[in-house]
Structure formats: C-alpha cells, structure tokens
MDAnalysis code that builds the backbone (N, CA, C; Angstrom):
import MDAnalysis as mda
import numpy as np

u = mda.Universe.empty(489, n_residues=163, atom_resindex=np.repeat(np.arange(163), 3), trajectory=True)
u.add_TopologyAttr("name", ["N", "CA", "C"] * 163)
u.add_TopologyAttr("resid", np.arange(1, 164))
u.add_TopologyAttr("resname", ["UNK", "UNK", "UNK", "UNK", "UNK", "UNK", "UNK", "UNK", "UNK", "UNK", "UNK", "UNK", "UNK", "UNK", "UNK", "UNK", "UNK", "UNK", "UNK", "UNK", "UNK", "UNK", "UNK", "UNK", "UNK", "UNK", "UNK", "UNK", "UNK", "UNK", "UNK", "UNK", "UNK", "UNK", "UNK", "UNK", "UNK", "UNK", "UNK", "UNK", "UNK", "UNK", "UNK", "UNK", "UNK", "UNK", "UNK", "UNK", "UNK", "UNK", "UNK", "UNK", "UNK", "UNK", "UNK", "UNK", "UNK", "UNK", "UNK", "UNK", "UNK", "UNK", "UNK", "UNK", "UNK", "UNK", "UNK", "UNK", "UNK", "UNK", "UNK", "UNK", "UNK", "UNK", "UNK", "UNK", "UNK", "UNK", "UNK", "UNK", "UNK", "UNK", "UNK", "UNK", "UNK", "UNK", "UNK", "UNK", "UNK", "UNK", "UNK", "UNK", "UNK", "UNK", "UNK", "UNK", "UNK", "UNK", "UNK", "UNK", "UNK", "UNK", "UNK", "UNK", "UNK", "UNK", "UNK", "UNK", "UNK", "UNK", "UNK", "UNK", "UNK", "UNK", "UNK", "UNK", "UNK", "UNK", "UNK", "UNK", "UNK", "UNK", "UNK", "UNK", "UNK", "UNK", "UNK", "UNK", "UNK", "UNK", "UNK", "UNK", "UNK", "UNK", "UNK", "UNK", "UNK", "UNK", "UNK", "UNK", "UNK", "UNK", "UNK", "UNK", "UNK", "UNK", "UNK", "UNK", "UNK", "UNK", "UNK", "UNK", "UNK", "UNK", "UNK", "UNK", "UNK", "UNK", "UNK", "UNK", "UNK", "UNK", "UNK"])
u.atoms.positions = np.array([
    [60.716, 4.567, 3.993],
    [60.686, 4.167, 5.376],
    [59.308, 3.582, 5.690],
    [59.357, 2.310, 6.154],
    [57.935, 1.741, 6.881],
    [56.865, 2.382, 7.723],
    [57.708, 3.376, 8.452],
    [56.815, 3.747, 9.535],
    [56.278, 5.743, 8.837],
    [56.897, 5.607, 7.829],
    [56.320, 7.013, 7.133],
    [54.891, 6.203, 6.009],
    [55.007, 5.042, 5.722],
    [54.379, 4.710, 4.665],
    [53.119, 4.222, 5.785],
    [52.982, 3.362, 7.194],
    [52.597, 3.319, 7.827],
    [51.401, 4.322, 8.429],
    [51.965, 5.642, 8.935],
    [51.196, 7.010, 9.029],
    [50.557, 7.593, 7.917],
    [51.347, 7.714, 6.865],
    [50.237, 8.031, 5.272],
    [49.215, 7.049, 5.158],
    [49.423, 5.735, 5.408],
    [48.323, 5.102, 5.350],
    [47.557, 5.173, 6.232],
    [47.547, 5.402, 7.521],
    [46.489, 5.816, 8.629],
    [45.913, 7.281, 8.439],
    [46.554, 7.749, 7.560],
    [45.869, 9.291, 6.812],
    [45.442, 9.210, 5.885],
    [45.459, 7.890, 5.084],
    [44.602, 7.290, 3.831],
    [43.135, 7.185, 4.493],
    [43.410, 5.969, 5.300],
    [42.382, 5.550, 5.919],
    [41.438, 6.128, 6.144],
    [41.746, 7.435, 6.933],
    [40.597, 8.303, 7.420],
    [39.996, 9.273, 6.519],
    [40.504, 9.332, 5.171],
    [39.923, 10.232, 4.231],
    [39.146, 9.122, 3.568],
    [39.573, 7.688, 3.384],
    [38.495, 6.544, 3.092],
    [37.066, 6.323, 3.845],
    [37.673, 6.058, 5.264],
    [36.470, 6.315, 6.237],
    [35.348, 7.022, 5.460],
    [36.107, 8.489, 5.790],
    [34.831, 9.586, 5.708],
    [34.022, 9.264, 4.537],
    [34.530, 9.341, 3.408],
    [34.217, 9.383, 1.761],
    [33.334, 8.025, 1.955],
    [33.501, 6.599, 2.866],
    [32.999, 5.789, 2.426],
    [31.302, 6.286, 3.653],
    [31.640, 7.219, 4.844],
    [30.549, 7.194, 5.584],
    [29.899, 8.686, 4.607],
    [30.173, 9.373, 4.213],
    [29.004, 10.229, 3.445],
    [27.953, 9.812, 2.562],
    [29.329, 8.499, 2.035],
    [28.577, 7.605, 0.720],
    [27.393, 7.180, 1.574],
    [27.273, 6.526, 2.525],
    [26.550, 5.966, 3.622],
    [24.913, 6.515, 3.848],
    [25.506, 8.268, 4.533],
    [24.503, 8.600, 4.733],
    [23.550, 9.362, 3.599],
    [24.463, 9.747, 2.657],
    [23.669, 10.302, 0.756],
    [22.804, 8.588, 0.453],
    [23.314, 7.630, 0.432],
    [22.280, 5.992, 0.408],
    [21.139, 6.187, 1.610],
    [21.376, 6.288, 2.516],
    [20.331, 6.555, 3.638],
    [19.016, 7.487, 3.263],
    [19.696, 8.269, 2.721],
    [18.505, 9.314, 2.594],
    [17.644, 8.723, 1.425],
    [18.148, 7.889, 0.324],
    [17.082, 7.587, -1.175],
    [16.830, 6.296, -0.459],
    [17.059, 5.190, 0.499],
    [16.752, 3.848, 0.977],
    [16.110, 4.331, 2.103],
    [16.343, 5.020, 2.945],
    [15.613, 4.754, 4.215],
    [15.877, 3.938, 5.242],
    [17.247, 3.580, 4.476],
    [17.810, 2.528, 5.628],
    [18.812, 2.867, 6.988],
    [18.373, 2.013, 7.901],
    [18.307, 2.919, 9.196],
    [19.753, 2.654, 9.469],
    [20.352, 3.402, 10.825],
    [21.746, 3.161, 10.782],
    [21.687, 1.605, 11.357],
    [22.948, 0.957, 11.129],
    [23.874, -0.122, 11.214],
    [24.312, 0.400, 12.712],
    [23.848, -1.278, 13.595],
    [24.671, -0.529, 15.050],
    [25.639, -2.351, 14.877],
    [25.381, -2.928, 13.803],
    [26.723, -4.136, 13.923],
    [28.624, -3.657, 14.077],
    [28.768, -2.676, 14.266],
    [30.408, -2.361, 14.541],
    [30.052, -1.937, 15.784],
    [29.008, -1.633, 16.777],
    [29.009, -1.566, 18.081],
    [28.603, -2.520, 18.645],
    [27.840, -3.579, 18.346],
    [28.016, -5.008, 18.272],
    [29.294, -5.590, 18.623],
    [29.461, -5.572, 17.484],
    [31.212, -6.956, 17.133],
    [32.065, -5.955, 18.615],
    [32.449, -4.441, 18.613],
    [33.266, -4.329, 19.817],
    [32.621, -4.588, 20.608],
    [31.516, -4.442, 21.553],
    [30.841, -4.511, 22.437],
    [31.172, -6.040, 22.942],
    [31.559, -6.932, 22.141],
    [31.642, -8.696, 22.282],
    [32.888, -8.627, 22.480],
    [33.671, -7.893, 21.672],
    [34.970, -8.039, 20.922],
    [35.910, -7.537, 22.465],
    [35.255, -6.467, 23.501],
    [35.122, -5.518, 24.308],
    [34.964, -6.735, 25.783],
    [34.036, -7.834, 25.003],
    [33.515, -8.068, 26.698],
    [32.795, -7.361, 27.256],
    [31.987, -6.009, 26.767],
    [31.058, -5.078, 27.494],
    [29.551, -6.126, 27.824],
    [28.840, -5.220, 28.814],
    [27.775, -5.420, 28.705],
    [26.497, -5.120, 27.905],
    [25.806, -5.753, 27.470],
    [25.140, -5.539, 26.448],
    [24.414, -4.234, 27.157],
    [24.077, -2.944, 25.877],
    [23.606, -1.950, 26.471],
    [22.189, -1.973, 24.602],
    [21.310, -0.836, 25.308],
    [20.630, -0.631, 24.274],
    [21.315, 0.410, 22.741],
    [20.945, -0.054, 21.547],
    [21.454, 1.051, 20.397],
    [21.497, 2.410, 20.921],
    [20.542, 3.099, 21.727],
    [20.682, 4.484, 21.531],
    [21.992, 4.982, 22.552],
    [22.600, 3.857, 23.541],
    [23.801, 3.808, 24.087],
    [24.885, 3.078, 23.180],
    [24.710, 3.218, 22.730],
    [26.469, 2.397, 21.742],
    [27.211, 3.005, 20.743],
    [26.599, 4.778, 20.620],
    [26.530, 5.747, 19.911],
    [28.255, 5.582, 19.559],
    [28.711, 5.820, 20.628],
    [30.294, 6.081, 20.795],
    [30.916, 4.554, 20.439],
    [30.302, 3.693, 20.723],
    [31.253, 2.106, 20.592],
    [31.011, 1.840, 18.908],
    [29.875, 2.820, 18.158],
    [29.800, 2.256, 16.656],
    [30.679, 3.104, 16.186],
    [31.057, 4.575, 16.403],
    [31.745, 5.228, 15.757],
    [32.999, 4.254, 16.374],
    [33.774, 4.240, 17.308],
    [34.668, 3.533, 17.271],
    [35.315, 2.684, 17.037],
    [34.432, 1.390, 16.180],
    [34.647, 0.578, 15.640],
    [34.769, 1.104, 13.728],
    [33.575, 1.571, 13.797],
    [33.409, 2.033, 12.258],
    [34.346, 2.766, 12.103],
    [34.947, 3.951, 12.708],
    [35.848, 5.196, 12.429],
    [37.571, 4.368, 12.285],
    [37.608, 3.748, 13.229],
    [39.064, 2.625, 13.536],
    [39.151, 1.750, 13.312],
    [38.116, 0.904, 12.302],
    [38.920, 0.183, 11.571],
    [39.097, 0.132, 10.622],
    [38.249, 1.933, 10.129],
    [38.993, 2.271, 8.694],
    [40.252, 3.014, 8.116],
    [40.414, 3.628, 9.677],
    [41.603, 3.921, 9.880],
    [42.705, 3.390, 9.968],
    [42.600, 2.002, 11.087],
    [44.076, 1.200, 11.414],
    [44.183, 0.657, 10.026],
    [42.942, 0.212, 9.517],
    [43.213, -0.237, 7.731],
    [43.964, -0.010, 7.071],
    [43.975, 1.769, 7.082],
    [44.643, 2.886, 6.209],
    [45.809, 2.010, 6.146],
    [46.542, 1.597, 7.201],
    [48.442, 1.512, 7.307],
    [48.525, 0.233, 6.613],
    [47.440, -0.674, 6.333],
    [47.899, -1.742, 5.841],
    [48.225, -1.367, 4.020],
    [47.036, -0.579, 3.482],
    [47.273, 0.764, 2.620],
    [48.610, 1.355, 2.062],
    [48.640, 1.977, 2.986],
    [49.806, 2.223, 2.965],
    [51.435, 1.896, 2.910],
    [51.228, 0.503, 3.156],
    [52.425, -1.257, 3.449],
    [52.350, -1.095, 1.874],
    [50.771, -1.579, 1.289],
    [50.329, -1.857, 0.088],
    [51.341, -0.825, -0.747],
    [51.199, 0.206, -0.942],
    [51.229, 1.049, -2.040],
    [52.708, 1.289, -2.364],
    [53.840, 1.262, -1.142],
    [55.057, 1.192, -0.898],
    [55.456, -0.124, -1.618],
    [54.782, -1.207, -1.457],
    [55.356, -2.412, -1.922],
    [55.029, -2.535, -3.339],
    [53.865, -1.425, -4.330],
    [53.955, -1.803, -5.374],
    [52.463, -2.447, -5.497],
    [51.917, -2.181, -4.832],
    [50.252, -2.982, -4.910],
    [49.187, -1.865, -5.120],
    [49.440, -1.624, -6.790],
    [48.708, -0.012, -6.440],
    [47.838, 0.124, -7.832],
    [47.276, 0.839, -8.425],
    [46.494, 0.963, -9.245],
    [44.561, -0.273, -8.589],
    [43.856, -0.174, -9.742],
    [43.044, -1.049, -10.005],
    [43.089, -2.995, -9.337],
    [44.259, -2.793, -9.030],
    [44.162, -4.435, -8.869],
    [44.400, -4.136, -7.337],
    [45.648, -3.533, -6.849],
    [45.998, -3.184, -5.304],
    [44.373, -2.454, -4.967],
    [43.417, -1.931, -5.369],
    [42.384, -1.708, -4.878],
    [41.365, -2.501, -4.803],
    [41.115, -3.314, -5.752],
    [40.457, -4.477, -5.405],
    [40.657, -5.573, -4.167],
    [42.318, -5.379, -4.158],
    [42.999, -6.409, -3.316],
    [42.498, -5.846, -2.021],
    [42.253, -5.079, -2.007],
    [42.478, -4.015, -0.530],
    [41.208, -4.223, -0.142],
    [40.143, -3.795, -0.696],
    [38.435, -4.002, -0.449],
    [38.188, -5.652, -0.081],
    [38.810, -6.648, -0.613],
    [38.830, -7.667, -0.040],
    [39.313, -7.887, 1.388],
    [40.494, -6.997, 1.583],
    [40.786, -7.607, 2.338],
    [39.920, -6.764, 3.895],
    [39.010, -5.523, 3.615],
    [38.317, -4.746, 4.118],
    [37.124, -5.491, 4.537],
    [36.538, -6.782, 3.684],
    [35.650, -6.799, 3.297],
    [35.979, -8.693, 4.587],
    [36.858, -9.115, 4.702],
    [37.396, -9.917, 5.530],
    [37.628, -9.750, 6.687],
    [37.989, -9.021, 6.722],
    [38.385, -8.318, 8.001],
    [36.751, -8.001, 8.874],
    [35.894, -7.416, 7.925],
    [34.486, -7.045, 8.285],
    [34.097, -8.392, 8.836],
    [34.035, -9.428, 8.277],
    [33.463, -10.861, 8.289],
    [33.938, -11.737, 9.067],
    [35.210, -11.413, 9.264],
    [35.722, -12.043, 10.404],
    [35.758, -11.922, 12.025],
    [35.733, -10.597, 11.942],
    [35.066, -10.055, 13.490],
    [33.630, -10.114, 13.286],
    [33.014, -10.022, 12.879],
    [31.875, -10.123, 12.898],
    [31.111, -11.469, 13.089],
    [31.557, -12.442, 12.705],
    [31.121, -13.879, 12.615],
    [31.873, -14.457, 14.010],
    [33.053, -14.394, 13.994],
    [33.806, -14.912, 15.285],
    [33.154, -14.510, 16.453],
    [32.504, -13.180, 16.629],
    [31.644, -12.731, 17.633],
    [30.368, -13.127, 17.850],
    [29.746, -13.666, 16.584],
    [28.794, -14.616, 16.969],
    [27.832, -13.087, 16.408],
    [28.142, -12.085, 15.848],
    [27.048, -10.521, 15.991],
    [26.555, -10.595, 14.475],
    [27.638, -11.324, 13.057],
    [27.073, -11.025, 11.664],
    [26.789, -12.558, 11.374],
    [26.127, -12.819, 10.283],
    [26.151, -13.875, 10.001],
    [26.979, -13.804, 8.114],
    [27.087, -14.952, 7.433],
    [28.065, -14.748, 6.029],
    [27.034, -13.883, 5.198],
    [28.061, -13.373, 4.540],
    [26.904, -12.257, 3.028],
    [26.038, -13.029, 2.435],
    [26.442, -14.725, 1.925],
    [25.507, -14.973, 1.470],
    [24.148, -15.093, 1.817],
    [24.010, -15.526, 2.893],
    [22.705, -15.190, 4.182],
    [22.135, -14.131, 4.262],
    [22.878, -13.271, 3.601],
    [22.020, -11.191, 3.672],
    [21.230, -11.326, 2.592],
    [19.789, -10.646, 2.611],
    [19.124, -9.736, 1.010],
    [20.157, -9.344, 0.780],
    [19.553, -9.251, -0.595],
    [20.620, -9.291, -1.988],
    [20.944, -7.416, -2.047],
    [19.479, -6.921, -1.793],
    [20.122, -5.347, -1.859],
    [21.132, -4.700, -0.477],
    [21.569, -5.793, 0.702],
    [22.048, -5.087, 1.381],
    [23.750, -5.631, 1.487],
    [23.719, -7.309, 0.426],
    [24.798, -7.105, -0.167],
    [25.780, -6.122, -1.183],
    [24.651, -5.499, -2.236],
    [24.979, -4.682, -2.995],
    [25.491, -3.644, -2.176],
    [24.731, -2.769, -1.309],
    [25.269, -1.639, -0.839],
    [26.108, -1.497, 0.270],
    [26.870, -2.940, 0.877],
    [28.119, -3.123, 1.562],
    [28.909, -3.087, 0.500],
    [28.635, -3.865, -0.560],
    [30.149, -4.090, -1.413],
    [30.081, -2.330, -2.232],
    [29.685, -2.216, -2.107],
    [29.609, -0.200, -2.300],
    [30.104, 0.423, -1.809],
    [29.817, 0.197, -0.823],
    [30.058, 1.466, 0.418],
    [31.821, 0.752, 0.651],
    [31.584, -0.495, 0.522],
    [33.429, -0.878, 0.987],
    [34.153, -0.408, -0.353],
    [33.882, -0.696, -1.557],
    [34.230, -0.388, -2.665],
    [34.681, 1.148, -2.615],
    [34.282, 1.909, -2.380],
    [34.801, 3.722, -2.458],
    [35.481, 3.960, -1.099],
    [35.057, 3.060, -0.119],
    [36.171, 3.082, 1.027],
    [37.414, 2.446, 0.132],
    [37.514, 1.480, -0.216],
    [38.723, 0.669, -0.648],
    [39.502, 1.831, -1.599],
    [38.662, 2.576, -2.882],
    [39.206, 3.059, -4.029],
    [39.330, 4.330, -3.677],
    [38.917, 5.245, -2.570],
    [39.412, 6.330, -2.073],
    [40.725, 5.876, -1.149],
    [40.952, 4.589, -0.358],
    [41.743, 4.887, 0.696],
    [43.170, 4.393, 0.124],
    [43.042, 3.739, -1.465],
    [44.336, 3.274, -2.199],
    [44.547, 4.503, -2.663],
    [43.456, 4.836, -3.452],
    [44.159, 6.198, -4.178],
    [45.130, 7.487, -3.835],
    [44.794, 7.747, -2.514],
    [45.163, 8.752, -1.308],
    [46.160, 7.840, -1.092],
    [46.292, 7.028, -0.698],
    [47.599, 6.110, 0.018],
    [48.659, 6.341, -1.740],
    [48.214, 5.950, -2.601],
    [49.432, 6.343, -3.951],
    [49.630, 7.554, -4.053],
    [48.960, 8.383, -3.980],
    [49.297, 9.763, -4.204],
    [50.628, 10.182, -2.775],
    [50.313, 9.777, -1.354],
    [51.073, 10.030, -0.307],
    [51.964, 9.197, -0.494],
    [52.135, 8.317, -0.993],
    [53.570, 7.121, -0.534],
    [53.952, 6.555, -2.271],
    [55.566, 6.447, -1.787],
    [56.079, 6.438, -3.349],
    [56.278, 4.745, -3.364],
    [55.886, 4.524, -4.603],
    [56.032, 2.970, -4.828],
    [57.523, 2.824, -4.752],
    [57.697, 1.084, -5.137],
    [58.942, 0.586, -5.042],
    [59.537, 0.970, -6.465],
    [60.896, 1.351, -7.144],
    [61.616, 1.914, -8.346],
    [61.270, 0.863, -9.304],
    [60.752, -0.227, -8.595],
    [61.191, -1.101, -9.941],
    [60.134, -1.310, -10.326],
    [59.255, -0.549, -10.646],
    [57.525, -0.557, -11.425],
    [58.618, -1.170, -12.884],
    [57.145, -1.935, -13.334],
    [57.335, -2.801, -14.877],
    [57.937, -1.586, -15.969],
    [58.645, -2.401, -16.802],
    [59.453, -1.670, -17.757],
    [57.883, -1.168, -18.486],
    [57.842, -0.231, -19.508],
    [56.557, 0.293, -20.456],
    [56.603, -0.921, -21.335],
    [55.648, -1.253, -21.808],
    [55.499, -2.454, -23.179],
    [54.283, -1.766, -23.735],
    [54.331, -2.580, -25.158],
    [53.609, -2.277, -25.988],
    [52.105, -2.597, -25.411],
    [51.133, -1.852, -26.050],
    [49.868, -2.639, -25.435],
    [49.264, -4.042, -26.581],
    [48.660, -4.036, -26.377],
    [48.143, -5.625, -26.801],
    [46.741, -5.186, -27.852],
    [46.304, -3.603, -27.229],
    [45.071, -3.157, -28.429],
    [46.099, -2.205, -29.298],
    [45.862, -2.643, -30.692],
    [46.272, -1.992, -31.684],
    [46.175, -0.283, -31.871],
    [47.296, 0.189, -31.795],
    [48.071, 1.787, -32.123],
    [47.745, 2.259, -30.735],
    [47.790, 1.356, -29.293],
    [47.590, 2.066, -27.959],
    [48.975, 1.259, -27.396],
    [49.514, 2.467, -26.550],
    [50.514, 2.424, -25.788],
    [50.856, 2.152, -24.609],
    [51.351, 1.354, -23.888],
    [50.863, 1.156, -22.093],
    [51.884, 2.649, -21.465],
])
C-alpha cells in the first residue's frame, strides 16, 4: 500500500535526520564550525517572513532542517517499495537530497551553487547528506517490502563468487 510505504518513509526520514544532525554536531566539535542558520534562511524567504536576527530563527532552522528530512523520508519510502534500494537507490536518494537542498536555496536568492563553496565545506555537506541519504534508505528497506520481482540470482562476473 502507498500510503503505508509513505509513513515508513516519513519514519525513515526522521531516524536519517537525526543520524545525519549528530553526524553534524560530533564534525562541529573537531572543525569548530559554527552552526548553519541557511535552512532558516531559505524558509524565512520561502515563508515571506521578516528578516529577523540568527539568535531568533532558532525555531525556523530546526524547521526547515528537521522537515525536510523528514517529508524526504516518504519519497524514501515511494523509493524502496518500487525497488530502488540497495547502494545505487542510496546514492539516487542523496542526490536527490542534495537538489532539493540547491534548489530552495538558490531560487531564494539565500545559497549560492557548491561549486562557489570552499572545498572543505563541500566535503562535509556531501557527508553529512551522504549518512542522511544511507541511514534514511537503509531504515526505509528494512520497514517497507520491495516489489516481488527483484532480479532472478546470476552468476557473478568475479570468479568462484556468487551474486
């Protein structure tokens, strides 16, 4: 059912979230790098609010950051039902995490493209989205049953190994 695979994936999501915000703040502590208020940004535009200072947007960053790793989850969850699952459905997924980031963000006029970022703060987005992505597939396969018709077994292609 869609709307069961739907909810597992919004319960993917939020075990991605978390796992990808601990990853976050365990990097914070060896970098020193300060929090990110760009997801209270992009809503704040996204919102039509008035611009307020960081130490007010406390609640508009978790809300962006917390929900849109969540509403994510269900797309996750679409994913894993249809058969988009292992190593490749997780890659697929972080892309499309990683788009989704870039697209509100740029349309709002609040991020500018990755290539335009230092190079170390590319690395530790595609990180931090990376264990969001590979925690929130993994949890989404374990909760939701693929489609029956997974590939027949074949031989593998490295000698005396089995797929």
């Amino acid at each position: 059912m869609k709307s069961n695979a739907i909810v597992r994936g919004l319960v993917s999501g939020f075990v991605g979230v978390s796992a990808m915000t601990a990853a976050e703040k365990l990097e914070q502590v060896f970098t020193h790098r300060p929090n990110s208020y760009v997801p209270a940004y992009t809503l704040e535009r996204l919102l039509r609010l008035s611009h307020k200072p960081d130490k007010d947007r406390l609640w508009l960053n978790w809300t962006m950051h917390w929900g849109q790793g969540i509403l994510l989850g269900a797309v996750s969850g679409l994913m894993a039902r249809q058969g988009f699952r292992g190593p490749v459905g997780s890659l697929m997924f972080m892309n499309l995490r990683l788009i989704n980031d870039q697209v509100l963000e740029n349309a709002t006029g609040v991020g500018s493209p990755p290539w335009k970022w230092p190079v170390d703060e590319q690395v530790i987005d595609l990180l931090h989205k990376g264990i969001y992505a590979f925690v929130t597939t993994t949890m989404a396969e374990r909760l939701i049953a693929g489609p029956p018709r997974l590939p027949v077994p074949r031989k593998g292609w490295t000698p005396g190994k089995r797929a």
